[in-house]
N, C-alpha and C positions, 0 to 999 in steps of 0.2 A: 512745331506748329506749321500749317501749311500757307502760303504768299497766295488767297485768293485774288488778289485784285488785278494777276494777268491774265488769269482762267479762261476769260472769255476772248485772246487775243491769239489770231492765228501766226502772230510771227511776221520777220519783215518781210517785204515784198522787195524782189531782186530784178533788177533791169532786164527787158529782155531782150538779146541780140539775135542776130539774122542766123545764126544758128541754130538757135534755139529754136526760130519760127520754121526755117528749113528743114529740122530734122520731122515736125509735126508733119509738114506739106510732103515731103518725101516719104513717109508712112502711107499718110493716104494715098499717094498716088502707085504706092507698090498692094494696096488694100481694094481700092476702085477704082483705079484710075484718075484718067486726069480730073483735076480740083476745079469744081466752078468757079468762074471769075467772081461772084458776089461772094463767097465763102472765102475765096481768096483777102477780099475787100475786109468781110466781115473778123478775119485773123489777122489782117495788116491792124487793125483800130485794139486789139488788147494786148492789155500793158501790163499784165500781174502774170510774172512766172509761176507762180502756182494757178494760173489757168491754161497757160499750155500746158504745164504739168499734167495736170487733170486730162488736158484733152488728147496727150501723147497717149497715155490709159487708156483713153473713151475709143481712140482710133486703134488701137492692138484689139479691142474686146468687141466691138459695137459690128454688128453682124449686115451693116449697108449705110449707104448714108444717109436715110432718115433717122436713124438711131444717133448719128453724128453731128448732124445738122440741129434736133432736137437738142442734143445737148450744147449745140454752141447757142442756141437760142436763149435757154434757159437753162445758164448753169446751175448745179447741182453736183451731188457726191452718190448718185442713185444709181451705177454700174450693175444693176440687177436684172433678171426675169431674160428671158429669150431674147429680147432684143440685143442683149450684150452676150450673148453664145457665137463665139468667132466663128465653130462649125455646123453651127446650123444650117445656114444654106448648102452650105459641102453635103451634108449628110443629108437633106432632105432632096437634093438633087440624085445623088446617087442609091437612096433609096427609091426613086422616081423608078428609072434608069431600070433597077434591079427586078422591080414590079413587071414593067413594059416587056421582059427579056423572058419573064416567068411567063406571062402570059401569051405567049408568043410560042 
C-alpha cells in the first residue's frame, strides 16, 4: 500500500549559498548581459534552493529577459511555448539577415 500523506510535499528546502546565487547571476550575465540592479535585489530576497534551481533552468531556456523577469515575478513550473526557445532570437535574426541578402 501506498504512504499518501506526503504526496503533496515537495521535499526539504536547502539553504542557499552565494554560489548558488552566483552561479544564476553569472548565467544571465553570459545570456544578456549585465543583470539589473532591482533583479539583482529581487534574487538577493530568495531563500528556497529549488527556486534558483528553477530559475538556473528558466535562465539556460528563456529567450530574453522578459521571459526571466516574468518568471521571477511569478513563479511557476511553465518552461513552455517560444518564449523558452533559447534560439529563437538567433534564428529569427539570421533568417532577417538571409531575407535582406536575397533581396538584394
Amino acid at each position: 500500500m501506498v504512504d499518501n500523506k506526503n504526496l503533496g510535499e515537495v521535499g526539504p528546502s536547502y539553504p542557499i549559498t552565494d554560489e548558488d546565487r552566483g552561479d544564476l547571476i553569472a548565467l544571465l550575465k553570459m545570456r544578456f548581459g549585465a543583470v539589473p540592479s532591482e533583479l539583482m535585489t529581487a534574487l538577493s530576497a530568495i531563500n528556497d534552493f529549488s527556486q534558483i534551481d528553477h530559475l538556473i533552468l528558466v535562465a539556460a531556456n528563456a529567450s530574453g529577459w522578459s521571459e526571466f523577469i516574468s518568471e521571477v515575478c511569478q513563479p511557476g513550473f511553465r518552461i513552455v511555448g517560444q518564449g523558452f526557445d533559447p534560439l529563437r532570437k538567433t534564428l529569427s535574426e539570421k533568417l532577417a539577415r538571409k531575407e535582406e541578402n536575397d533581396g538584394q
